[in-house]
N, C-alpha and C positions, 0 to 999 in steps of 0.2 A: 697307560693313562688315557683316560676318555677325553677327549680337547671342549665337550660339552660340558663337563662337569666342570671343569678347571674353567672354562669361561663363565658359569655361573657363578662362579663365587669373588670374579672381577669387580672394580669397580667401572667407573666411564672411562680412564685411564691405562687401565689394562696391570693395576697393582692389585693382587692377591692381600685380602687382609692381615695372612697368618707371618708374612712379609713385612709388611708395618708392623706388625707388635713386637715381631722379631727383632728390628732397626729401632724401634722405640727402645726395648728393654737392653739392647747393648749402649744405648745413647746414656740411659739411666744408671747402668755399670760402669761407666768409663766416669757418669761425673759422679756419682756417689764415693767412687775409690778417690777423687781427688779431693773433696772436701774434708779427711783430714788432714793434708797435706798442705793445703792453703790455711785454715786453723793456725798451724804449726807457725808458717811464716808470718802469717799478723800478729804473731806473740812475739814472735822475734822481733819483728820492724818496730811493735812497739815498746818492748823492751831496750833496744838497741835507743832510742825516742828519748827513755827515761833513764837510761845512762847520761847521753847528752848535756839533758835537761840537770844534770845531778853535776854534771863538770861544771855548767854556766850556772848553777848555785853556788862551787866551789871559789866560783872565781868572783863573782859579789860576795862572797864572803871577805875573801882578801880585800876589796876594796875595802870593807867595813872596819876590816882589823887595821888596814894602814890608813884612813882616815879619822874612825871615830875610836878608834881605840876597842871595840866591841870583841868581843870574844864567841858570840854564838848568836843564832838570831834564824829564823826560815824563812821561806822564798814558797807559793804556793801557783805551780806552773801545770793547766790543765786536768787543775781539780786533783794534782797532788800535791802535797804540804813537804817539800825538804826542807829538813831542818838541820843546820852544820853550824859546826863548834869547831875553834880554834886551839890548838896546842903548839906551845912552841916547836915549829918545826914542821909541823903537819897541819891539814885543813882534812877535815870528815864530814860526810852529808849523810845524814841517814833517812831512808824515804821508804814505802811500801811499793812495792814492782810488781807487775803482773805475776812475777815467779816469787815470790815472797818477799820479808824482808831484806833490806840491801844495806849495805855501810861503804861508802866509795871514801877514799883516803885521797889525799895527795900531799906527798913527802915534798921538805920546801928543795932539797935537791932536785926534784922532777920537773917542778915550776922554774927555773934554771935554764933548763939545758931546752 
């Protein structure tokens, strides 16, 4: 290697360009491979969100049913609409979830224990 030629293609620094585009396009490869792997987990987090949100409808539901006597009725919590109905024994919230449709149960023995 000529040390003229390799210093003319420096900058004021003494970084070779072909050096930065190299560090650029690995910096580019490491996050590209991660975004969909972070995707994945804000589906979850908000899936996991609207499970929640579908128990704390479950359980105003109850109150509805040992108050006003009501047997079904919905609860609309960050723009989604659960709607749960009352069956001897059980309480059901059926809502749309990022992964589809969902139907969350709760058996009156699980409310219990």
């Amino acid at each position: 290697y000529d040390v003229r030629e390799i210093e003319g293609k420096m900058n004021e620094r003494g970084v070779v360009m072909l050096d930065s585009i190299l560090a650029l396009a690995i910096v580019m490869l490491i996050c590209l491979s991660i975004l969909p792997y972070a995707s994945f987990l804000s589906t979850e987090a908000i899936y996991a969100k609207q499970m929640l949100h579908a128990s704390e409808v479950a359980l105003i539901g109850t109150s509805f049913v040992a108050k006003e006597d009501r047997e079904a009725g919905h609860h609309v919590i960050d723009s989604v609409t659960y709607y749960w109905h009352y069956k001897p024994g059980e309480i059901c919230v059926d809502f749309k979830s990022v992964k589809g449709d969902e139907l969350y149960c709760v058996q009156a023995n699980q409310i219990m224990q």
